[in-house]
C-alpha positions as CSV (number, residue, x, y, z in Angstrom):
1,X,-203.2,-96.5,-95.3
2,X,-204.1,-92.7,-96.0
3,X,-206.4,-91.0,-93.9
4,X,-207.6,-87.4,-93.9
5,X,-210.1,-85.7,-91.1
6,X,-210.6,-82.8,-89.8
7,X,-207.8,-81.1,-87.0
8,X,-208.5,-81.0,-83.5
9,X,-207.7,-78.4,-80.8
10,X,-205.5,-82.1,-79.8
11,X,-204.1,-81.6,-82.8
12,X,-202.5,-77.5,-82.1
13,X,-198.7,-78.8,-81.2
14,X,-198.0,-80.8,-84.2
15,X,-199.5,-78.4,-86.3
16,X,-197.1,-75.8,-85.0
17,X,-194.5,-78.5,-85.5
18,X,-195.0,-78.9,-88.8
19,X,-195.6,-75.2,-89.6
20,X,-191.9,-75.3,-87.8
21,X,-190.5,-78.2,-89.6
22,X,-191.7,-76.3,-93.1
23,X,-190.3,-72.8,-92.5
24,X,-186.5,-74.7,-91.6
25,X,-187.0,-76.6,-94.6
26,X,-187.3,-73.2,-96.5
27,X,-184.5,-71.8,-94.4
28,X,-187.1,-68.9,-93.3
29,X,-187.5,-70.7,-89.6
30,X,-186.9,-66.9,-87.9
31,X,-189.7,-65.7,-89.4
32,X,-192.4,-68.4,-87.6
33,X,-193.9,-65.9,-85.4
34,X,-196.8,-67.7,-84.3
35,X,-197.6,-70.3,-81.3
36,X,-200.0,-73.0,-79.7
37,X,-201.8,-70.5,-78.5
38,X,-202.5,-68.3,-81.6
39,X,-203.1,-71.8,-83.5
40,X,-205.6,-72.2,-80.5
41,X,-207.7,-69.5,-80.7
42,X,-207.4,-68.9,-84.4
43,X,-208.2,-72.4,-85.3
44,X,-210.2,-73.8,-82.8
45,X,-211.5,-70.7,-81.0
46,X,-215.3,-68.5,-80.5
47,X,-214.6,-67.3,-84.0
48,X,-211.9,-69.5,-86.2
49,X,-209.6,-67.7,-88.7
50,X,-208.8,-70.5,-90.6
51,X,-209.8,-74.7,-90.6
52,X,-207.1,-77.0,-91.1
53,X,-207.2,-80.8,-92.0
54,X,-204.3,-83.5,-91.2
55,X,-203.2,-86.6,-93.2
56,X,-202.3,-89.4,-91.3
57,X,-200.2,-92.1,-92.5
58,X,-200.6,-95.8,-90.8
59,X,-202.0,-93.8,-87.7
60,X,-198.7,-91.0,-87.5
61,X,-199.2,-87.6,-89.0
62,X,-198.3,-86.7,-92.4
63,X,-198.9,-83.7,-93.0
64,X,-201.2,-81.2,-92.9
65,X,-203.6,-78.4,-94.6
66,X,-205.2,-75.1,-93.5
67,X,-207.4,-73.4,-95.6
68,X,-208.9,-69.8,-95.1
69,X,-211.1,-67.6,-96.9
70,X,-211.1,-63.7,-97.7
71,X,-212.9,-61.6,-100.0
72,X,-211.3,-60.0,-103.6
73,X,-212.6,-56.4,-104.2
74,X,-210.9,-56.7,-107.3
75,X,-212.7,-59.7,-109.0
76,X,-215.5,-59.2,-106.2
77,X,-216.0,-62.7,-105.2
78,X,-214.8,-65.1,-102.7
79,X,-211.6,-67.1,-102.4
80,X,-209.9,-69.7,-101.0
81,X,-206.3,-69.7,-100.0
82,X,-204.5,-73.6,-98.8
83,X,-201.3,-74.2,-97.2
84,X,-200.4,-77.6,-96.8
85,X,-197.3,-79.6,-95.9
């Protein structure tokens, strides 16, 4: 069965996995910059840059989705921007 909740700070090295596991995939794997401890404080920190859901099949993780907001100048509103694997 499918489930979907929100991440946990638990939840940091499998998210970097997967963020690993995507960029090899799309052969850009040098390029993955970031670590635990960014996902840490930027996810799951005083002041979060981004939230981030995981899917979970059967009780193992099956991917994942972050989601963080900015502002347009140019249409002066709001947006959303999701990466998910």
């Amino acid at each position: 069965m499918l489930t979907i909740r929100t991440a946990r700070v638990d939840d940091v090295p499998v998210i970097r996995e997967l963020i690993s596991e995507l960029a090899e995939y799309e052969k850009r794997l040098e390029e993955v910059l970031t670590t635990e401890a960014v996902i840490s404080r930027d996810g799951f920190g005083k002041h979060p840059e981004f939230s981030a859901l995981i899917a979970e099949w059967g009780g193992t993780t099956a991917g994942f989705a972050l989601f963080f907001g900015h502002y347009s100048t140019w249409r002066g509103a709001g947006m959303l921007e999701l990466m998910f694997r």
